[in-house]
N, C-alpha and C positions, 0 to 999 in steps of 0.2 A: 325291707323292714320285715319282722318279725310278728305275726300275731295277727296282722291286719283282715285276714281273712276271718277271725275268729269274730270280729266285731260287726258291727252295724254302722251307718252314716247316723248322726245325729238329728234329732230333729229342737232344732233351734228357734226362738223368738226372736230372736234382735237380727243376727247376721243371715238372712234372706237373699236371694235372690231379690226378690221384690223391693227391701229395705236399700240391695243397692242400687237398683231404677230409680231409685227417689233421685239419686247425685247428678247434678246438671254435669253439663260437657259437652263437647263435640260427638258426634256417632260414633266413628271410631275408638271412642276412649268409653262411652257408654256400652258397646259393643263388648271392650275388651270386659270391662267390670262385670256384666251381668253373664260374660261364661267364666269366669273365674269362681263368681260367687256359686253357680252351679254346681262346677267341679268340688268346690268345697262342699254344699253341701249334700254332694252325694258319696263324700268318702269317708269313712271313719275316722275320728278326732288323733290324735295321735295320744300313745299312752306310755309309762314307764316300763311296759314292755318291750318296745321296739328299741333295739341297740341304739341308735340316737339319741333317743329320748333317755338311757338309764342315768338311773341317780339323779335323776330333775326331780320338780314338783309338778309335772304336768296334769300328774291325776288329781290335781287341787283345782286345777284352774276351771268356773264353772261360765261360759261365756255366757250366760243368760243376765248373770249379774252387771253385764255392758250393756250399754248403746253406743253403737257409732255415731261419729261426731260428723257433724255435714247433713244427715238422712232429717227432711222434712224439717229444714230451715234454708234459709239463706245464704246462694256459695259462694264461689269465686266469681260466675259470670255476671254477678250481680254488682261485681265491684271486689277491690280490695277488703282483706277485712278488717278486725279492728285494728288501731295502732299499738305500738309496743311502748312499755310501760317505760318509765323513767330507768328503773331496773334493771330493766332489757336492756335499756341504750349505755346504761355505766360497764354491763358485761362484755358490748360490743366493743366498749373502748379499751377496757382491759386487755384485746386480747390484741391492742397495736393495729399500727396502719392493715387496711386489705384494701384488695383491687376492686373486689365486688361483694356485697352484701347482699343475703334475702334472711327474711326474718318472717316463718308463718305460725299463727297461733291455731290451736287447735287443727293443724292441717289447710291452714287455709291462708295462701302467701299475703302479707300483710305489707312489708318491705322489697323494694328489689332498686338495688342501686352499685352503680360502678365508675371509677376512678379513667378507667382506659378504654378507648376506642371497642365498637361494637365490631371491626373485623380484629379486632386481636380475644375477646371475651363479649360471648352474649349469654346472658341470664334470663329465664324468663318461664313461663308455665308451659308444661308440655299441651298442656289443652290450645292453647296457643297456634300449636302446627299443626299442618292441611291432615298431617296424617303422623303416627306415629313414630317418635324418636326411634333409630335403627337400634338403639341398644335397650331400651325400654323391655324388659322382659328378658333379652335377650342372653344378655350376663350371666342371669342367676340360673339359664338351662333349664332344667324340667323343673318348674315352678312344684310345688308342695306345700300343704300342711298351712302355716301363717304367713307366706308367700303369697298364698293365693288368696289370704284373706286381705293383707296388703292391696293387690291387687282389684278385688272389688271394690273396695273403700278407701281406699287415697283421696280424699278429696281432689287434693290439686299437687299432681307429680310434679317436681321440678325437674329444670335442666341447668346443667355447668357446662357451656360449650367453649374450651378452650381452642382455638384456632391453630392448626397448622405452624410451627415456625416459631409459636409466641413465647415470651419469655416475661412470665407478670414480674414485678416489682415488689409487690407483697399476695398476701394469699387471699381467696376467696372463703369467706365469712356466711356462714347458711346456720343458722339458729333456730330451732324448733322449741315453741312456746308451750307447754302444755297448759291450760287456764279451767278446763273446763270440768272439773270438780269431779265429786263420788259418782262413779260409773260409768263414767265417761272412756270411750276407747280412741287415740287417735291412730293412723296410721302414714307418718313422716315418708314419702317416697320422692329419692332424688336419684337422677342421671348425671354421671360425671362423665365428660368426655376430654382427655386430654389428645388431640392434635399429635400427628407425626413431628416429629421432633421439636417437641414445647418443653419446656420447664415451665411449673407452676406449683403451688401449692393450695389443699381447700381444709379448710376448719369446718367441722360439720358436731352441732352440739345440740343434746337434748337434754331439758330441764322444765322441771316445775317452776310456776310461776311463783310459788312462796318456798321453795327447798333448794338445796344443794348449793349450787354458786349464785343462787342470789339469792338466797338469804342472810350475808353480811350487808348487802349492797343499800344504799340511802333507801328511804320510804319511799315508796311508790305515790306517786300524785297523780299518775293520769285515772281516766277514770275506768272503771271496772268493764275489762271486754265482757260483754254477754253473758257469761254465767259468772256468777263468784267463785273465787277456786277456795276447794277446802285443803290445804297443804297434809289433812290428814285421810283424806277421803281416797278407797283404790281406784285407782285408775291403771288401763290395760294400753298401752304406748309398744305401736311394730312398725318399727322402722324396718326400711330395706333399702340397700345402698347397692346402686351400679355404677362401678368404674371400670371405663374404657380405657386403657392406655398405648396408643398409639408407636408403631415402630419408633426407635432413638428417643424416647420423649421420658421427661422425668418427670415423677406425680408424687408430693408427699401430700399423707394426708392423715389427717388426724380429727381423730372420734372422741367426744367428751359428754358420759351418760351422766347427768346428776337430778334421778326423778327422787319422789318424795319414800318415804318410811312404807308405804305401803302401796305402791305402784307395782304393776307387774310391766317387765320390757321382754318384748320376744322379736330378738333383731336380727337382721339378716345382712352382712355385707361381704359383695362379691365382688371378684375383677379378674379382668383378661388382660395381662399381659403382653404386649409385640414384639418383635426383636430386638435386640439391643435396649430396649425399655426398662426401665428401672421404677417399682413403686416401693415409696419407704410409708410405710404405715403404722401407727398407733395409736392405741385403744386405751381410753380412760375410764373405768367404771368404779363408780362412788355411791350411789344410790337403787332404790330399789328393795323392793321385802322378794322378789325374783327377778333376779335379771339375768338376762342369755344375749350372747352373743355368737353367733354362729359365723365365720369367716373362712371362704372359698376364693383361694386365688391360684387359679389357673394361668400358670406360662405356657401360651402356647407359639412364642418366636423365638427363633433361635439364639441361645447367647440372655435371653429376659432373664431379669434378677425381680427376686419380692423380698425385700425385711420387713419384719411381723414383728412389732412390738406391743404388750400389754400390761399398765401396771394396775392391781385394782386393791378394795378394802372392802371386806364383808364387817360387820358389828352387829349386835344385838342377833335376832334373828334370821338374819339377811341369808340369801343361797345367789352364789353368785357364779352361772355358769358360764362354761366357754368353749365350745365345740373349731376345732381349724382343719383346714383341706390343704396341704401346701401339694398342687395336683402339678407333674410335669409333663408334659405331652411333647415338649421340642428338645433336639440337642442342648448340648452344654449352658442347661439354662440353671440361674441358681437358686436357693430361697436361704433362708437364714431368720430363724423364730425364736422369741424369746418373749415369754409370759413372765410375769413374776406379781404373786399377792401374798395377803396375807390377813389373818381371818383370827379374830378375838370373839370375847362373849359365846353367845349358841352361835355364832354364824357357821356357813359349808360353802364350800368350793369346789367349783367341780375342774377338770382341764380333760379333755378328748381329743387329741388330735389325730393326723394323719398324715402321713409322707407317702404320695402314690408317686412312684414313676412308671409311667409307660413305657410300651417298644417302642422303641425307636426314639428313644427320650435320651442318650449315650451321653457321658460324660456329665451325669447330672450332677449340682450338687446341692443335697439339702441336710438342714441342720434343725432339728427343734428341741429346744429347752424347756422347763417350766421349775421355777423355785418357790416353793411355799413358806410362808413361817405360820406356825400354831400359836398362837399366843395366851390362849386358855385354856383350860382341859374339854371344855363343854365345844369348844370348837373343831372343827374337823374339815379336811381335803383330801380329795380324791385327784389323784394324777393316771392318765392312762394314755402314752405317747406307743405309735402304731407305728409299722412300716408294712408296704405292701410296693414292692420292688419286682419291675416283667422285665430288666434290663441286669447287665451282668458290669459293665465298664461305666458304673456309678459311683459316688461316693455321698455314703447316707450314715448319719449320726444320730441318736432321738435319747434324752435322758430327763429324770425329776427328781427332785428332793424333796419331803414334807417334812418338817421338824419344827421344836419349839427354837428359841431364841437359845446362841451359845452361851450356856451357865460360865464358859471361859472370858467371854470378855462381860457378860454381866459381873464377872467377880471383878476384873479387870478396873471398872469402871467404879463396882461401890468400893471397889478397898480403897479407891482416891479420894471416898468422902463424897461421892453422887449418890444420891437417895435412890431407892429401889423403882418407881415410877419412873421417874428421869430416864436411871440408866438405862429404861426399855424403849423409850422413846430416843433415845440415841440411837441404840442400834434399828429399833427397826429405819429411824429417819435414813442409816446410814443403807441398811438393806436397797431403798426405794433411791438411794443418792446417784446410781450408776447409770438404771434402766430411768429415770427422772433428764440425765442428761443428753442421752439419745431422742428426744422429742426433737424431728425432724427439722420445723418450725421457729425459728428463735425466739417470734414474737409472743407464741403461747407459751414457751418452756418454763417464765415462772408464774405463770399462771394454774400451771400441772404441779411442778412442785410444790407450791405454798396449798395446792387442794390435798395433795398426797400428806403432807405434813401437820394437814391442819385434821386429817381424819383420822390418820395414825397418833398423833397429838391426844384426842380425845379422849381412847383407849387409857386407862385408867389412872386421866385427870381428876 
């Protein structure tokens, strides 16, 4: 990075060292928090100077305006926390049968239940084990920046331990409740492990307790966990996601962001690849006044395939970033990425990604796309797709389009007598209808779609 020396470490109120001693746990996982939180706060914040960081709003974010959630109340070892709302439970059932469920509200697992035997699927809190999950940390490599703050303040990491061999039925269900109103930060941390030669699939979703996918959903009757949520109040939500995928094993999996109009999300999700392993991934981002997703997937067995999908919707003022690593480190291993939004009102988009192949990485093949649509003047995307190729007997492709909607089939469409709003929502519904169909998952796919359509819908209803 770029500048870092120029800067100073922060000196912060809320995210301490000392504020994360407050978080019960086993030693080891207290151990791990309180030098993370250290390393944080002895490095400088990161800024829109640093190539990473360009074109974000990072220089806005003031984290004094947080408190982390968990510090000097009540945690996990205390018990379960509160239960999930009626809301909660209509979302879970939307998204069709799964094999195993957890559901934590402000970071703190609330739910954890499963359909199939504990040696084919265990679920459960990492604080739980004698000593630390082998992939805990391990994934994401040299921790950084909101990483490490993740890291101090996770209340309660989860674990996905898919079994060796196993082959679930439907997919594992992991929900993150946000409830806990203006200022509030949580920090979602979960470990996936899929097993040599497993198939499985995990739904992994974050959402405000009054926005984004539940807010159609029936009235809430149970009673209010712990703090009242303000659905307008900001809130700072950093997830970070570790998937393992095990040699021959197949992982889809799928990320669904729906925080409130004025949440900031700063998230992180990584994965290792093994031979012959296949992970299909896709990313759903709908909410948020910033949100980032940062995504690092590393093949390092031979012959390992990744598809990278993301469809998202900026509106009003929204900035909706998206940083990728499609990193190859082994022979004829392959990736295949394909982002696609599109951004109305003031909203911005950003796309960065990256195609590294290593030596000794031959016969790679990697592919990244990104297609924008403008749909108002006041809005605006930035596309910037990279290669950085050390091998010579690869094959590497990287391209972007930003543009408004085609005035050809807009004409198309009114000269048939479709009113001008309409014919925009056709096209873009029809934009989002392809990369909509690739949701790995059956049981979620219309669930993504009718969110895609219903936010694209909006746009000048």
């Amino acid at each position: 990075m770029t500048g870092l020396a120029a800067r100073e470490a922060p000196v912060l109120s809320t995210f301490t060292p000392s504020s994360a001693g407050d978080l019960i746990g086993p030693p080891w996982l207290r151990r791990r928090r309180l030098a993370a939180a250290e390393e944080f706060a002895s490095a400088p914040l990161p800024s829109e100077k640093d190539e990473v960081w360009r074109y974000s709003r990072i220089d806005q974010l003031d984290l004094d305006r947080f408190r982390p959630a968990g510090t000097g109340s009540a945690g996990p070892a205390d018990g379960p926390g509160p239960s999930p709302s009626d809301r909660v439970r209509s979302l879970v059932s939307s998204l069709g049968p799964h094999s195993g469920l957890m559901v934590t509200i402000d970071g703190v697992l609330a739910t954890v239940a499963g359909s199939v035997g504990d040696d084919v699927l265990t679920l459960g809190r990492a604080a739980e084990w004698p000593d630390a999950p082998s992939e805990l940390g391990a994934v994401v490599g040299d921790p950084r920046d909101f990483v490490l703050l993740n890291e101090a303040f996770a209340v309660d990491p989860l674990v996905v331990d898919i079994a060796a061999g196993a082959d679930l039925p439907d997919p594992v269900v992991v929900v993150h409740v946000v409830v806990g109103g203006d200022g509030t930060a949580v920090f979602p941390r979960t470990v996936i492990r899929a097993g040599a030669g497993s198939r499985a699939g995990v739904i992994e979703v974050v959402v405000d307790v009054d926005a984004g996918l539940l807010a159609g959903l029936p009235a809430d009757t149970s009673p209010a966990p712990r703090v009242a949520a303000q659905a307008d109040g900001a809130q700072l939500v950093v997830p970070v996601s570790e998937i393992s995928v095990a040699d021959d094993a197949e992982l889809a999996y799928v990320s669904v962001q729906a925080l409130g109009p004025r949440s900031w999300q700063l998230s992180h999700q990584a994965s290792t690849i093994g031979a012959r392993a296949t992970l299909d991934s896709f990313a759903v981002a709908l909410g948020g006044s910033y949100a980032r997703l940062r995504t690092d997937s590393a093949l390092r067995g031979e012959s390992g395939t990744s598809r990278l999908r993301a469809a998202f919707i900026g509106r009003d003022d929204q900035m909706l970033d998206f940083r990728t690593l499609q990193d190859h480190l082994a022979p004829r291993t392959t990736s295949d990425l394909l982002f696609m939004g599109a951004v109305a009102d003031r909203a911005h988009s950003v796309y960065s990604g990256l195609i590294r192949v290593r030596r000794g990485a031959v016969r790679s093949d990697a592919v990244q796309t990104n297609h924008n649509l403008v749909l108002d003047e006041g809005a605006h995307a930035d596309s910037v797709p990279n290669l950085d190729i050390e091998e010579n007997d690869v094959r590497c492709s990287h391209g972007s389009t930003v543009g408004p909607v085609d005035e050809e089939q807009r004409y198309y469409l009114e000269s048939r007598g479709i009113e001008p709003g309409m014919a925009e929502r056709l096209i873009v519904g029809g934009f989002f209808a392809d990369i909509a169909a690739q949701v790995p998952m059956a049981g979620i796919r219309p669930t993504v779609a009718r969110a895609l359509a219903d936010r694209s819908g909006a746009h000048g209803a």
